[in-house]
N, C-alpha and C positions, 0 to 999 in steps of 0.2 A: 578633889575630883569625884563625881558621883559615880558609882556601882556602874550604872550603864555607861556613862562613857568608857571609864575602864572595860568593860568589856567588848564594848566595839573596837579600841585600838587593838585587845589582841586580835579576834575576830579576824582586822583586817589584817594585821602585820604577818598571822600565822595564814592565812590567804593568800595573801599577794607573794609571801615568800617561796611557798611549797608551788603552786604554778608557774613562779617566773623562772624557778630550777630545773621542775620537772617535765612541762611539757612539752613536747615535741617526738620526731622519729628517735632520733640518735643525741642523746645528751649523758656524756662522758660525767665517768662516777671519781671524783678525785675528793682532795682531802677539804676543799673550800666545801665542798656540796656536803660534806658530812659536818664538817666544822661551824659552820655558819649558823646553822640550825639549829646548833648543839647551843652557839654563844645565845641565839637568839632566848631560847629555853632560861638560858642562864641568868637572862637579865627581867625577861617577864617575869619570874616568879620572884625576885626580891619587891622590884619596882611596884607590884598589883598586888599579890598575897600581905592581907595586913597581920592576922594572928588564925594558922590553923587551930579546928577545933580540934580538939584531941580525947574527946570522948564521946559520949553520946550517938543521938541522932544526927547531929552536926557531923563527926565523924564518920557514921556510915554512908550519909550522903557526900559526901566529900571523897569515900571511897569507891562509892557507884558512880561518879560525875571520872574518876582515873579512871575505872575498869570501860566505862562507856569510851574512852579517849582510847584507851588499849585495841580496844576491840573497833571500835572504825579506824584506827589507823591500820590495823590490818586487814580490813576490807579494803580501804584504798592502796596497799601495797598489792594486796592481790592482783590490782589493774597497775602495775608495774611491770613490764617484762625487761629483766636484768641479762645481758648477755655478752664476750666477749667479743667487741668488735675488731672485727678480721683483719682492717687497715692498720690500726693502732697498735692491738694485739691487748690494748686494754679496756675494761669495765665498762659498759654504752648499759642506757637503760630508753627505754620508748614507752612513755606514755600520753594516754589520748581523752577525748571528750568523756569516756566511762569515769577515769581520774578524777578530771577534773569537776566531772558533775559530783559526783561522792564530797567533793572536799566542800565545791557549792552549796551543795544543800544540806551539809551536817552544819558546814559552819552560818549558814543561813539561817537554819532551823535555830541556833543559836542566841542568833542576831534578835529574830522575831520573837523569842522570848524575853530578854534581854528589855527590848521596847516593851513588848505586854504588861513585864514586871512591873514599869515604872507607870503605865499608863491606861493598859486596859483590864488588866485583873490583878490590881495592884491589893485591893483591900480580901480578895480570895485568899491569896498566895500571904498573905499577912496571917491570915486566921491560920491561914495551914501550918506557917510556922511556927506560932507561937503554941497551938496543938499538940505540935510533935515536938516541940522544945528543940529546933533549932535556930540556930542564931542565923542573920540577913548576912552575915560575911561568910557562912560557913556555905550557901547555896553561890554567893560568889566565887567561892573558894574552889565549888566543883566544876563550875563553867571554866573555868581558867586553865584548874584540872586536866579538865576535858579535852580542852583546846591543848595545852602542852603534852599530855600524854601523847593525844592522834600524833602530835609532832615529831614525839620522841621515838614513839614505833614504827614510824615511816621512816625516819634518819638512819636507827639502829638499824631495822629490817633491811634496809637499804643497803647499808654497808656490811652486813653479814651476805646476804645475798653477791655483791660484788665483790665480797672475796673469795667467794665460795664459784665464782663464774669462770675463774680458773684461766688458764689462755685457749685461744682457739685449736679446734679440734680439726684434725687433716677431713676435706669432705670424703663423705663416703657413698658411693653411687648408686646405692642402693637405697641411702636416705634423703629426701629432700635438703636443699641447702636451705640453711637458717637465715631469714631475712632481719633487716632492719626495721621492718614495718611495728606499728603498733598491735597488741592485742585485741582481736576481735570480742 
């Protein structure tokens, strides 16, 4: 299977997964919505990862391609708002179009390189790597990276936050009541 195919499945699977969980007003935070994600992580990277690089330039990009997944997955947790929902008395999170554009066009941005790679700046990105002496799996290896880290720190983020939401708090009339809605 060729580099860009592999990385359009994950692409779409880490996609389609984190949207068909997360969005909406009100979507209860339980053990499937943590675990699923977690299996999913578990099976992409035996399945796609052929041989980390483990030194070099290969390696530090390989470690900017994680920190880059790190750090937009907690951009798009940020547009999670985690809360305890009042009927249940448990864990509700809402999120909305901010979410979901973030996950869009990171994993987009992705996408379109992905294709470039193979088609539009393929003999550039050749020069560049052999240049900088990295290897063609070790730049796959970050995209993949990339894509499971953002996964893994929305999941974990996720469920620290939803334990941490506690049960609901008696209102207080003095403060506005806490809504169900999305973040503005």
């Amino acid at each position: 299977m060729s580099t860009l195919v592999q990385a359009e499945i994950v692409n779409a699977v880490v996609l389609a997964l984190v949207l068909a969980r997360d969005l909406g007003p009100q979507r209860g935070i339980g053990k499937t919505r943590i675990i699923i994600p977690l299996l999913a992580a578990a099976l992409i990277i035996p399945l796609f990862i052929q041989r980390v690089t483990t030194h070099g330039n290969g390696l530090v990009l390989e470690l900017a391609g994680t920190a880059a997944g790190i750090a937009a997955g907690l951009l798009a947790l940020w547009q999670i708002r985690v809360y305890c929902n009042p009927q249940t008395g448990k864990p509700a999170s809402a999120a909305g179009w901010r979410y979901a554009l973030i996950w869009t066009v990171i994993i987009g941005a992705r996408a379109v390189f992905s294709y470039g790679a193979s088609h539009w700046f393929t003999g550039q990105l050749g020069l560049w790597l052999i240049t900088s002496r990295i290897p063609v799996a070790a730049l796959t290896d970050a995209l993949i990276f990339m894509a499971v880290a953002m996964l893994l720190t929305r999941t974990i983020g996720l469920a620290w936050r939803a334990r941490s939401a506690g049960s609901p708090q008696p209102h207080d009339p003095a403060r506005p009541a806490p809504t169900a809605g999305i973040r503005s």
